[in-house]
N, C-alpha and C positions, 0 to 999 in steps of 0.2 A: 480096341484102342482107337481112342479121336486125339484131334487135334484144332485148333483155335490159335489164332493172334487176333491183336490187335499193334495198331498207332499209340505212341504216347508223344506228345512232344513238352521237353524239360525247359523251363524258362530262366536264365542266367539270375542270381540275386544283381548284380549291376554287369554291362560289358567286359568281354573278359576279349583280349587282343594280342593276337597272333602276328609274324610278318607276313600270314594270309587273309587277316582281314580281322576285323574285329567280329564276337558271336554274339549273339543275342539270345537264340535258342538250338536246342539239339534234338533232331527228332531222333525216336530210338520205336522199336518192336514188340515186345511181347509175346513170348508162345507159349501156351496151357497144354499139357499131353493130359490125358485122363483114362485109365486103365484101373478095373475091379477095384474100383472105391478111391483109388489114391489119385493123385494129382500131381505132376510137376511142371515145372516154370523155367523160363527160360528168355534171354535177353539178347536181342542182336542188334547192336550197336553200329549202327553204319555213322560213317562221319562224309556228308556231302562233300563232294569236293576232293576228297582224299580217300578215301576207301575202295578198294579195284573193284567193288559191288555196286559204285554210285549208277545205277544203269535206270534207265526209264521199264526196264520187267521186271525190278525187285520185288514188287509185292508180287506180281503174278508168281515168279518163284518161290517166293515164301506160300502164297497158296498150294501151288503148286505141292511144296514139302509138308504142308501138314495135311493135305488131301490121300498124301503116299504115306505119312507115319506110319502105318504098319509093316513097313518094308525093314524097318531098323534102323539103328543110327549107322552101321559100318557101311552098309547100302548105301544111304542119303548122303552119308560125308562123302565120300566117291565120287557122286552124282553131283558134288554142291562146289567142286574145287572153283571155281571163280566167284564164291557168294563167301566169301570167310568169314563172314558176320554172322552167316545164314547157320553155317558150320558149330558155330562158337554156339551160338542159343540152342540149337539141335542137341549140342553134348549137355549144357546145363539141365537142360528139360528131363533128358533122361537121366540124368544124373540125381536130380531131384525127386524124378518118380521113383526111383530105386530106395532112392534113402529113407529110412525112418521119421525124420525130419524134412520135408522137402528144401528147409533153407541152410541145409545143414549136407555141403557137398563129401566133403572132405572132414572129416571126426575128427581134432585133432586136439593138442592144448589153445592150440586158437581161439579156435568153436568154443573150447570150454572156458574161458576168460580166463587162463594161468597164463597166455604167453601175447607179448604182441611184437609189431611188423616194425621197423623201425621205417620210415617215410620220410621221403623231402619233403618241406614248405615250399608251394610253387605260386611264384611272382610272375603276374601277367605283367602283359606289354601296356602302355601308353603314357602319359606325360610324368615326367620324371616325381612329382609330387605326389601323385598317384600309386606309384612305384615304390617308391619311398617309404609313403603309408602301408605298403602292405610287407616291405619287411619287419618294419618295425611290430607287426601284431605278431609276424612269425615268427620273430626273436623272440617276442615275450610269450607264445605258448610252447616256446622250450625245443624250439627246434634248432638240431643243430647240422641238418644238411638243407643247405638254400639251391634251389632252381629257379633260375631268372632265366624268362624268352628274352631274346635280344632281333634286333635287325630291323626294326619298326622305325626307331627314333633315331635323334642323330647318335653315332656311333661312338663318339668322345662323351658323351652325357650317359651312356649307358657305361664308359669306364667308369668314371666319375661317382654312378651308383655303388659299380663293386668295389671303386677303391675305397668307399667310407664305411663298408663292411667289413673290410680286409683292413680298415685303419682300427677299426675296435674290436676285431678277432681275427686271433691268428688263425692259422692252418689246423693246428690243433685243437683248437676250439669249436671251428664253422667250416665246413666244407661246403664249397662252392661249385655247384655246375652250372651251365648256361648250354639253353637250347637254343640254336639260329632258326630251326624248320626250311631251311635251304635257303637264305637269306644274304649269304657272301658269295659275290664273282669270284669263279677261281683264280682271277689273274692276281687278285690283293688277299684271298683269304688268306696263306699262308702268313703274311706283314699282320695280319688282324688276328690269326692265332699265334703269335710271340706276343702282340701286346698285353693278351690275353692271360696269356702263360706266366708274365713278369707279377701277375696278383695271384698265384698261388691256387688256381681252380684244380678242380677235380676231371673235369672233363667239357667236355659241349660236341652238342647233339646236331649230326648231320647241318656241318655249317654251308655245303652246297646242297644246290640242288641234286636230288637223286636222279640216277641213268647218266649219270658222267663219271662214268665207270674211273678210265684212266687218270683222271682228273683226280677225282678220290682216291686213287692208291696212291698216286704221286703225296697225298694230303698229307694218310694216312704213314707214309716212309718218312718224310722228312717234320711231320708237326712234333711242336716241343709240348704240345698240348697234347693227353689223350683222347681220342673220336670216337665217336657212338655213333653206329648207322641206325637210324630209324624208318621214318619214310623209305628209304632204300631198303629193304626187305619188303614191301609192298608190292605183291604180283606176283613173288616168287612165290611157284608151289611146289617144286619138285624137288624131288632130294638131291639128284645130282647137280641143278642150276644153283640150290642154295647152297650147295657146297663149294661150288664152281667160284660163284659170288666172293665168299667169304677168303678164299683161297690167291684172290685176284686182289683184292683191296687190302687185305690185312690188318683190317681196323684192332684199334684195342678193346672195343666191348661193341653189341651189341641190344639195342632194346626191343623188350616184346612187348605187343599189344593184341592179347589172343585177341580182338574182335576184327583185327587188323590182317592177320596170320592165319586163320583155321583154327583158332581155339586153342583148346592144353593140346591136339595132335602135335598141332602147328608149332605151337612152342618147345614141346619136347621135343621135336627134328633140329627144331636149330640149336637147344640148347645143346646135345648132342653131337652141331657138327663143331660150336664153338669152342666148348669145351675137348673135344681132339684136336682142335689146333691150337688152344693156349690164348682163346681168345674170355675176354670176362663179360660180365652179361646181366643185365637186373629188368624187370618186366614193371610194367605203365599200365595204369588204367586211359582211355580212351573216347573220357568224358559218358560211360554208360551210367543209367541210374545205381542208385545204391544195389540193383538185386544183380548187376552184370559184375562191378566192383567187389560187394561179399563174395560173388564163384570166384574172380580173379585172387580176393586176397587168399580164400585158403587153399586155392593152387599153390600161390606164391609159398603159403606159410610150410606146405609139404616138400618145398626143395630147399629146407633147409637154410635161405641165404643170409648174408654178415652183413653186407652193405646195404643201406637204403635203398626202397624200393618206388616207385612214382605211385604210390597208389592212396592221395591224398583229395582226391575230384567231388566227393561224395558231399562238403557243405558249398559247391558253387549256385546250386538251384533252387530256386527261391522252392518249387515242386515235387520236390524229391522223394520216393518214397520211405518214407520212416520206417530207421533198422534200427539192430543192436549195434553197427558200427559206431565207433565213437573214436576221436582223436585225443590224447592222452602225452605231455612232452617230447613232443614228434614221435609218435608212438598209433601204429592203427592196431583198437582192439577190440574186440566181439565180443558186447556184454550179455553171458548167456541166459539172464534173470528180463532181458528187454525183451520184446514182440516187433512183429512187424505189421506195416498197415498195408499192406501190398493188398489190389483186391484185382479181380478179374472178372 
């Protein structure tokens, strides 16, 4: 058995903006496993800046793990608990070598075009016209769960957006979530999530910053709003701290971003501790190219879930590599008659 990576870096079709800055481009990984003729692939999505793996010896560890492939993956995952991106492409690669199909992780009606993922439409940050324009294309490709980042621009002009949302569809119609990426002081978040709450959302995603633990439970007891920790599950690896975690804040859901977590391990730990405590929970792609996003969708598609999923990232790059993915009346679905132009 060998092993190979390389660099890819994905180029945005136009700026996409966060409350941590506006992107441009996303580098991402690449790993090749190659064992008695077959081939598997694998994608580790690090996101600079936010990923507990943003370190100056990522690559040297990523050599480092394909020089050790022969060890196994339950080996390497052990070995790799501060690389979760590292984790994440480790599982796909041999997930891919195993399979029949190398891009075909998970068999499922997914894979086979009968079923798809139902998906948010997600509205980036920056001048409200800009904003504007992009709900309006994601109303008209039929989607009817909206994700607007927030915390960029002024805070009444972002009302403003959802209230002209909320003025042509009800609750019934369009569900609404907004992510802040830790964007509100906790001294006024609470006053900004009732404003919030009086248009009828679904939820919004870690509106402080993460590691303000007490902060966050206080949020998470008294908000009229449902909370989703995101960022704040970043670092945790252990079972008992993420339980610990969950148990101290009380959020009402949680999101996963295997590349973020340790992969599907990572994810089914926490799904796991959430769901024993009655907490709800739906998984994000992480901005990985299309071959990190297909592993994540048909994870997702195997847990069964009802509510939309964040797993819509796949047309931002002008570079992307060409899959069966295709988006379908807010709907992701895996056309099984496509090919991919993936090459290595």
């Amino acid at each position: 058995m060998k092993a190979s990576y390389k660099k890819y870096i994905l180029d945005f079709k136009r700026p996409s903006g966060t409350s941590r800055g506006v992107l441009t481009q996303k580098e991402t990984w690449f790993i090749k496993i190659e064992e008695n003729g077959k081939t598997g692939y694998g994608e580790c999505g690090i996101l600079r800046g936010l990923s507990m793996d943003d370190r100056p010896d990522y690559e040297e560890k990523l050599s480092w793990a394909c020089t050790h492939i022969d060890r196994g993956l339950t080996d390497l995952y052990s070995e790799l608990t501060d690389f979760p991106s590292i984790q994440f492409g480790l599982e796909m690669a041999f997930l891919s070598l195993e399979a029949d199909n190398p891009f075909v992780l998970f068999p499922s009606a997914f894979t086979r075009g009968e079923e798809g993922i139902a998906i948010n439409g997600l509205i980036w940050m920056g001048e409200s016209a800009f904003m504007q324009e992009q709900i309006t294309e994601k109303l008209a490709a039929g989607f009817d769960c909206i994700k607007m980042k927030i915390g960029a621009i002024d805070f009444d002009a972002e009302i403003d957006l959802l209230k002209g949302i909320r003025n042509q569809f009800s609750t019934e119609k369009i569900t609404l979530r907004v992510d802040a990426n830790g964007a509100f002081a906790p001294e006024n978040a609470l006053q900004k999530l009732k404003i919030l709450a009086d248009l009828g959302l679904h939820s919004i995603e870690q509106p402080i910053k993460q590691k303000q633990i007490e902060a966050m439970a206080q949020l998470c007891k008294h908000t009229p709003l449902p909370i989703a920790l995101d960022e704040e599950l970043i670092g945790i690896t252990e079972f008992t701290e993420k339980k610990a975690l969950l148990e101290c804040i009380k959020p009402q859901y949680i999101i996963l971003k295997p590349s973020l977590i340790g992969g599907f391990r990572g994810s089914e730990e926490w799904i796991s501790i959430a769901e024993d405590l009655g907490i709800g929970w739906w998984i994000t792609s992480a901005l990985e190219s299309n071959m990190g996003l297909n592993a994540i969708a048909q994870f997702t598609h195997t847990k069964k879930t009802t509510i939309p999923q964040g797993l819509g990232t796949g047309g931002l790059f002008a570079n992307n590599v060409s899959s069966p993915l295709t988006i379908n009346n807010g709907q992701l679905f895996y056309d099984a008659q496509a090919s991919w132009s993936f090459q290595f």
